[in-house]
C-alpha positions as CSV (number, residue, x, y, z in Angstrom):
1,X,6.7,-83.5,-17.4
2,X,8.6,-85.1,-14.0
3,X,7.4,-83.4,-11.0
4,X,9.6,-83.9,-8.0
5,X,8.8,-83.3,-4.1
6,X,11.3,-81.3,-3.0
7,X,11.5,-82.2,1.1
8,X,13.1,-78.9,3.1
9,X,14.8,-79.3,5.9
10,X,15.6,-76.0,7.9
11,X,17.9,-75.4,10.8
12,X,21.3,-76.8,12.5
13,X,21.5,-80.5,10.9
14,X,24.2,-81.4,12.7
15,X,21.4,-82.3,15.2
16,X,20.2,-84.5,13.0
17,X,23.9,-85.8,11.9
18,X,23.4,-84.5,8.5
19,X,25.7,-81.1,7.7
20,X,24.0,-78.2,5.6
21,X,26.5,-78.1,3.1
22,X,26.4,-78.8,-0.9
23,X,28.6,-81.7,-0.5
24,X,26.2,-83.4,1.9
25,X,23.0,-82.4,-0.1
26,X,23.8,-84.0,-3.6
27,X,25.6,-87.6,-1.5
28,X,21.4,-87.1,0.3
29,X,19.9,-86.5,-3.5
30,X,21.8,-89.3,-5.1
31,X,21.0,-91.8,-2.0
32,X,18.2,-94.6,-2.3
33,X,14.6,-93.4,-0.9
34,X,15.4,-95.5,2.7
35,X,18.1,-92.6,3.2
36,X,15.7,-90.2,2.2
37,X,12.8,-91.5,4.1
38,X,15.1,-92.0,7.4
39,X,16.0,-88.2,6.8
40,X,12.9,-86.9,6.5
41,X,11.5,-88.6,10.0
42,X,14.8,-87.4,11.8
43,X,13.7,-84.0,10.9
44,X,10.0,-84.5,11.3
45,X,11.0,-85.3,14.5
46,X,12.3,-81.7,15.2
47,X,9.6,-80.0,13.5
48,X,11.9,-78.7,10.8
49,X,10.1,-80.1,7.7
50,X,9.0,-78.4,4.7
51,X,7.5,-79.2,1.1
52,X,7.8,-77.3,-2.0
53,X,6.6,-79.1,-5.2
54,X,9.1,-78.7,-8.6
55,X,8.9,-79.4,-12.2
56,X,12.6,-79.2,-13.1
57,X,15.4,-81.4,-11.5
58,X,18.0,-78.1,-12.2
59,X,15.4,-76.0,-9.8
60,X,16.3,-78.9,-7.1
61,X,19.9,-78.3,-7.5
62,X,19.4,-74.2,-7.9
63,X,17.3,-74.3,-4.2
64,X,20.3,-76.8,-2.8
65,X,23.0,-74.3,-3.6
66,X,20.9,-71.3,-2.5
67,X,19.7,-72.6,1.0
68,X,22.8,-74.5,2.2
69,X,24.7,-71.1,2.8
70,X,21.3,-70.3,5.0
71,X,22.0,-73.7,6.7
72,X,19.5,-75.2,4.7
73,X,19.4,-79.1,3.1
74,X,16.7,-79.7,0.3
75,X,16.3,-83.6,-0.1
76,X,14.8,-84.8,-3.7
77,X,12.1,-87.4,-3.4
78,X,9.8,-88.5,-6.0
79,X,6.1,-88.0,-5.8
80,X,4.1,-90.8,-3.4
81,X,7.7,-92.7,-2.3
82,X,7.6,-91.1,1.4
83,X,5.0,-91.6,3.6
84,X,2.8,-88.5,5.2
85,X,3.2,-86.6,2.3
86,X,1.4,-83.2,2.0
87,X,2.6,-81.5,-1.7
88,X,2.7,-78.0,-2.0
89,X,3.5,-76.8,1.3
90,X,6.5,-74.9,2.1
């Protein structure tokens, strides 16, 4: 079974240069882990991170749909690629 770690990212992203739409979210999924990685430390840096732990790829693409309305971007990364990970939190 592939487990993916889903990164969460919550708040205005256009502080971050990244806007919380759908468009955006599956260009961030389908970039390489650098994009990912860069991503997740511009939001660290805000204190707007979150982890939630999946089973199902179509439950990553179900939570991107959902949250981007709530201004919202879920970024897919696969388990151990990003450094400072803590699984499970959300």
């Amino acid at each position: 079974m592939n487990v993916f770690d889903v990164l969460i990212i919550i708040s205005d992203l256009n502080r971050a240069g990244v806007a919380p739409t759908a468009n955006a979210c599956s260009k961030v999924m389908g970039e390489s882990v650098y994009i990912t990685r860069k991503i997740t430390h511009q939001a660290a840096s805000m204190g707007l991170v979150g982890w939630k732990t999946v089973h199902h790829r179509e439950h990553v693409q179900k939570r991107v749909y959902s949250l981007t309305h709530k201004g919202c971007l879920v970024v897919e990364a696969y388990t151990g690629k990003l450094p400072g990970w803590q699984g499970g939190k959300e």
